[in-house]
N, C-alpha and C positions, 0 to 999 in steps of 0.2 A: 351232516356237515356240508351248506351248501359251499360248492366249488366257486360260486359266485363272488365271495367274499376275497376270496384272492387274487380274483380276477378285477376287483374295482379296487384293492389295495395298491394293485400296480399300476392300474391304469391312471389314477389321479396323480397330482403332483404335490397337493395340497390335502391335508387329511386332519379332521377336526375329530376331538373324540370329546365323548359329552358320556354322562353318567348321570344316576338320582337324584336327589335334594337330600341335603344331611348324609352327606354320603359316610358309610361305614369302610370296613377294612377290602370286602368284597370290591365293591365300587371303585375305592382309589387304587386295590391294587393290580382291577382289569384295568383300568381305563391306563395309568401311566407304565404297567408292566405291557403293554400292547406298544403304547406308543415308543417307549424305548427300544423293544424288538424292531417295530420298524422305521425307526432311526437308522439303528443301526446294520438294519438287512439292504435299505434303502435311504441314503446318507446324501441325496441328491432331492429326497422331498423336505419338505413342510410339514410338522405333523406338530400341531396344537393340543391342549388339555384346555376344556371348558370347565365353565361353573363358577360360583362363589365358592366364596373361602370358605371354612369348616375346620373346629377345631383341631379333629383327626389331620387333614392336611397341612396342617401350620405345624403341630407335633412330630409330623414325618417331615417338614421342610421339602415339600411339595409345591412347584409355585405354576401360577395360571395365568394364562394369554387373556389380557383384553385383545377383543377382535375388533376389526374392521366391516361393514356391510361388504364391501368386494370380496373380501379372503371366504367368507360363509357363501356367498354366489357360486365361487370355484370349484369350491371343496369337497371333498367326501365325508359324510357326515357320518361316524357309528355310535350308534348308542349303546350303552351299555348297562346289564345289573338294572334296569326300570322297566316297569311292570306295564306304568301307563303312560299316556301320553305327555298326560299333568304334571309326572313326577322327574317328566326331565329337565336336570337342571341347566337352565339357557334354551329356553324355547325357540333360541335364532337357530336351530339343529332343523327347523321347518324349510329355513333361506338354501340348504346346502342344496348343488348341484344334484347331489343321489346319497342317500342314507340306507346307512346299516344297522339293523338289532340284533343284539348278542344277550340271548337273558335266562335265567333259570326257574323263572316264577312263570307259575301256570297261567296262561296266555287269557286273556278277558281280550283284548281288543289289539287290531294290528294297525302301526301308525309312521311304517318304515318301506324304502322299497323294496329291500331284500328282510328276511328276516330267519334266526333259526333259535328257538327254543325248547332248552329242553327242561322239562321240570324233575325229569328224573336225577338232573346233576345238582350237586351237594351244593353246587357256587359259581357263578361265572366265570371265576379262576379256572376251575377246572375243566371247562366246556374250552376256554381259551389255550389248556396245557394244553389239552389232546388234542387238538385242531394242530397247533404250531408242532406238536410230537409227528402226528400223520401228515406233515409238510415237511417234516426233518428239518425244523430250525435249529439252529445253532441261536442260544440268548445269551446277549449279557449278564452277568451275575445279577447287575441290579434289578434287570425285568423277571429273573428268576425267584429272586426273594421278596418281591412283591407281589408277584403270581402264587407263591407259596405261602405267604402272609394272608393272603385272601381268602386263599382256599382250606385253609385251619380254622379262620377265623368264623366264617359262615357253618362251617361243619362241624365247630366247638371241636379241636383236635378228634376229629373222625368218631364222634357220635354223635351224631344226629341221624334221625331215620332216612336220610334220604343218600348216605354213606353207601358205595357200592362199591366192585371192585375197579370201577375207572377210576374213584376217588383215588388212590394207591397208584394205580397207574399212572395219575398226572403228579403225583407228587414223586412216584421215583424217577419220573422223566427228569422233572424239576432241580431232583438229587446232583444232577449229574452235569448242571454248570455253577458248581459252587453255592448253591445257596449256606446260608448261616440256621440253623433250625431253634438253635438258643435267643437268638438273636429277632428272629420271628415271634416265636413263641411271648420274649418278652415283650415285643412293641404292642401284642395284642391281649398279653392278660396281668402285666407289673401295671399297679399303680403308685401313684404317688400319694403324698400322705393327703392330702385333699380328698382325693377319690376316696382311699381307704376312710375317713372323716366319715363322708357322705353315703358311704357302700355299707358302715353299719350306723346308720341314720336307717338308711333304707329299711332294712332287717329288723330296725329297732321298732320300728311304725307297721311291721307287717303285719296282717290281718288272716286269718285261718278260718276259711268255713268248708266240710267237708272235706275233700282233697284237693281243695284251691287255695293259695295261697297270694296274695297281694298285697300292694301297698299303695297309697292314695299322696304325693308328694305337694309340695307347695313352691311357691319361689320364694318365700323366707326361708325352706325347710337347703334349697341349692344354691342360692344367688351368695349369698355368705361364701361357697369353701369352693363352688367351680363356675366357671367364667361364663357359660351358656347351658341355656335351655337342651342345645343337641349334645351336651356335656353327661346332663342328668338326666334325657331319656332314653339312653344306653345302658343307663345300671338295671335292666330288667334281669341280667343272669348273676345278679348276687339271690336273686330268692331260689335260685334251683338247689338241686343238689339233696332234697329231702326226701330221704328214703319214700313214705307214703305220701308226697305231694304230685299227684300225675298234673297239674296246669297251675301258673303260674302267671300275674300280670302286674305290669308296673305304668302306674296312672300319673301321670306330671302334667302340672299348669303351663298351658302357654306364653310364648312370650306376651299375648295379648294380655293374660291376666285376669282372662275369660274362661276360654272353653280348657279342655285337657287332652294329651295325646297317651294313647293305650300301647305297649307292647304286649303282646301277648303270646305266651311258652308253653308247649305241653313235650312230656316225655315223646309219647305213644297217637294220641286221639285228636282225630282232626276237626280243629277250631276253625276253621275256614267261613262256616255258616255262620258264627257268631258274629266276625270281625265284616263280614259282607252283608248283614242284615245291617249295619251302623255305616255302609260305603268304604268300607275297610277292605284290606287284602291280602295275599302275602301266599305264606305255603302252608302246606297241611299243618305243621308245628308250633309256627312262627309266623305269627300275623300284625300289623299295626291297624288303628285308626286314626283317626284327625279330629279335633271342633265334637267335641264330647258335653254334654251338660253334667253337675253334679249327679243330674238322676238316670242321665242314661248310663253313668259308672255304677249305681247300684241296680241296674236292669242286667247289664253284664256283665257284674257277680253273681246276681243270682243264676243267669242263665251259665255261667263256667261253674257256679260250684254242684248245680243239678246236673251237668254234661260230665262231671268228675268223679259223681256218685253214681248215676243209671251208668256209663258206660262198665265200672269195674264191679258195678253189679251182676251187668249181661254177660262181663268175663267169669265170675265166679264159678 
């Protein structure tokens, strides 16, 4: 935890927080559970949320600063939850006076002036509990339950592999300024009848070879029951859940109308190599790519349903 970060928290006066593209739960609930903490640790700065809009943030009534070219000159820039340089969303995060990176995904490239990464934490969320726990914050309820929103949501309620006992440790810090756990839990896994609509569409069109399991989506198959693209390429965790399925992917059409965007799940086995031979990234488990052809989708079936059978062969 560099001590560095605290030290440019106070020292600015103005403080800009920036996060991914298509941001998920992780994403919106570091980037605006941060900047509420310091609002309210320090109630005499500036503190902004970047980015475009996203349906997830409209849904939380989360709302976002157009900026000015001066305010990003001033500012302290952190970024949050993004892997690469590309995937931050609001690229004016380059104008800031001095930038920050806060991230959990295994480090490809460094594009910050301070940075601390760790890929062994479950979520950003939780790299941001225990930083503000080992600084003895006191939070507001609301930067608590979107810090704990976050950090469930990326660790799929504490299983996923990368689950440790800090996981636990930031959530019972978390515990202890009111968060709502019910409350959490629904905003990140009730849907509403649209979803449900489209979540068995998904399952309905999935495809089984070996112990990989997919589905290959359209925008007539989403554009009908939900409002966007970053809508329908989130339902990749309706295909888990199957006892003998160790990987898992879910293939949606772009807004283009062209290429296609991959999610990609596994229990246990790390896909990494697959989703980075396509310019892809992510973590051991859970990886995306971008700008897909029809036939590079059937290249990376066959290469996850061959990685799904050699590896729990070599376990046998």
């Amino acid at each position: 935890m560099n001590p560095k970060i605290l030290d440019s928290i106070q020292k600015y006066d103005s403080i800009i927080i920036f996060r991914h593209i298509l941001p998920d739960m992780d994403a919106l609930g570091s980037q605006y559970g941060l900047a509420s903490w310091i609002r309210s640790a320090y109630p005499q700065k500036k503190v902004y949320c970047a980015g475009e809009g996203s349906p997830l943030q409209k849904k939380l009534g989360l709302s976002l600063e157009t900026l000015s070219e001066d305010i990003y000159l001033k500012s302290l820039g952190i970024v949050l939850d993004a892997s690469t340089a590309n995937r931050v969303d609001d690229q004016n995060y380059t104008r800031c006076a001095s930038t920050i990176r806060i991230d959990h995904h295994v480090q490809t490239e460094s594009f910050c002036s301070v940075e601390w990464i760790d890929p062994k934490a479950s979520a950003t969320c939780e790299m941001l509990a225990l930083w503000l726990k080992d600084n003895q914050a006191m939070l507001p309820a609301d930067a608590a339950n979107l810090l704990y929103a976050g950090l469930v949501a990326d660790n799929v309620r504490f299983t996923t592999k990368s689950v440790s006992a800090n996981s636990f440790y930031a959530a019972a810090y978390l515990m202890n300024f009111g968060i709502d756990v019910i409350a959490c839990d629904q905003m990140n896994y009730s849907s509403t009848w649209n979803d449900y609509q489209y979540e068995t569409l998904v399952r309905t069109k999935a495809s089984r070879k070996n112990h990989f399991l997919y589905a290959v989506m359209e925008q007539d198959d989403y554009l009908p029951v939900l409002s966007s693209f970053a809508s329908a390429k989130e339902k990749v965790y309706v295909l888990s859940g199957v006892e003998d399925i160790q990987i898992w992917a879910l293939f949606t059409r772009m807004e283009d109308g062209v290429h296609y965007s991959a999610s990609l799940r596994s229990k246990t086995i790390d896909i990494r190599a697959v989703a980075q031979k396509y310019h892809g990234g992510g973590h051991a488990c859970a990886c995306g790519i971008k700008n897909l052809t029809r036939d590079q989708i059937k290249e990376i079936v066959e290469l996850l349903a061959n990685l799904s059978e050699s590896v729990l062969s070599i376990s046998v």
